[in-house]
C-alpha positions, 0 to 999 in steps of 0.5 A: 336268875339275877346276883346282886354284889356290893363293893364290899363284897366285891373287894373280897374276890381276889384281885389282878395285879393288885386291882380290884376289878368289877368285870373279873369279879362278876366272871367268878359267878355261875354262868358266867365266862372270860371271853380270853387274855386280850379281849374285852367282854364276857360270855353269859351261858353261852351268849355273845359279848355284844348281847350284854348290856353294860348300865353305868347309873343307867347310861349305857357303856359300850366297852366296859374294858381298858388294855384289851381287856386286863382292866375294866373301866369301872374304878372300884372307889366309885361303884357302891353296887351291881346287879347281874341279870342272866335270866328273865331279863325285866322288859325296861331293859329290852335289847340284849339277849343273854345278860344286863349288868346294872352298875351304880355309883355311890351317892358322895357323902352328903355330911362331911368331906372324905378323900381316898385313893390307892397306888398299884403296879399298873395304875392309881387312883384317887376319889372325893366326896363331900357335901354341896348342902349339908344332908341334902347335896353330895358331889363325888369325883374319882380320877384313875390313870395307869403309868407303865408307859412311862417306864417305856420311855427308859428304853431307847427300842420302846420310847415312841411306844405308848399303851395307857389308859386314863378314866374319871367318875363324876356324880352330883346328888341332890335331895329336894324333899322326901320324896324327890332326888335329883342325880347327874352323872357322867363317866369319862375314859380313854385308852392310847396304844401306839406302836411308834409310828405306824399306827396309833388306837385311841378309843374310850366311853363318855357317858352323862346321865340325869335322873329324877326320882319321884316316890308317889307312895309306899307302893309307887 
């Protein structure tokens, strides 16, 4: 009962206002159902939102959505793949009763600086990648923001409105021998909504995750 995707395969599924998204694209697979327009989150046969667990490199993300709900928080430059466990959820990931979506980013380009980006209706985005140590360490940094608000500010009913979002990716890799990798990551992103002065919601994620991975033998 798991689906895994890659970004490539990700790209295909057709995109929102011009956005590739990572939760839009996973509610086109069996099972698996929007909670609705406006609200964040998705269904997995029948469960609630709150028992799914969202992993960014392993690190949980508690709202996996910016605007209510219209956009992920996941830029899709960064993300290299995901697994989508309905079922017979592996005991490592204990907690949540009806799905695990285990999201990774890629590594960074280990042999030569690369930058890449896209401009869309809503929002842009824009990620580097290069090597630290030729072959051996590799950093990758990808920043997002929207800019309709700032069409806003055009109408004098709507300039003290503000409804925007803003997010950054980050991962250093380093690559001490054969056998042993070291990964840090974190993920960075807000969202401001406010109605002039009456009220104003600002909520966000921030995640930093460090990892070793030792390889013992073929098997372990």
């Amino acid at each position: 009962s798991s689906v895994e995707l890659s970004i490539k395969e990700i790209e295909k599924v057709p995109a929102f206002l011009g956005e590739v998204d990572i939760v839009r694209s996973i509610q086109s697979l069996p099972g698996v159902t929007t909670v609705g327009e406006g609200a964040s989150g998705f269904n997995v046969r029948g469960g609630g939102i709150d028992q799914n667990l969202i992993l960014l490199d392993e690190a949980p993300v508690y709202n996996s959505s910016h605007l209510f709900g219209f956009f992920s928080v996941f830029n899709p430059d960064a993300i290299k793949d995901l697994k989508l466990y309905k079922g017979g959820i592996p005991s490592r990931y204990g907690g949540r009763a009806s799905s695990v979506l285990d999201i990774y980013q890629k590594d960074g380009n280990s042999k030569q600086f690369q930058l890449n980006g896209g401009i869309g209706l809503i929002s842009s985005r824009v990620l580097a990648e290069g090597s630290l140590v030729k072959d051996k360490g590799s950093f990758l940094i990808g920043g997002r923001s929207s800019y309709a608000h700032l069409f806003l500010k055009l109408s004098e009913d709507q300039k003290d409105n503000a409804a925007y979002f803003y997010d950054l990716n980050t991962k250093l890799s380093y690559k001490i021998n054969p056998n042993n990798n070291l990964f840090l990551s974190g993920y960075f992103g807000r969202d401001v909504f406010s109605l002039a002065n009456s009220f104003t919601n600002i909520y966000g994620n921030s995640t930093l995750n460090l990892r070793w991975n030792h390889l013992f033998s073929n098997k372990l």
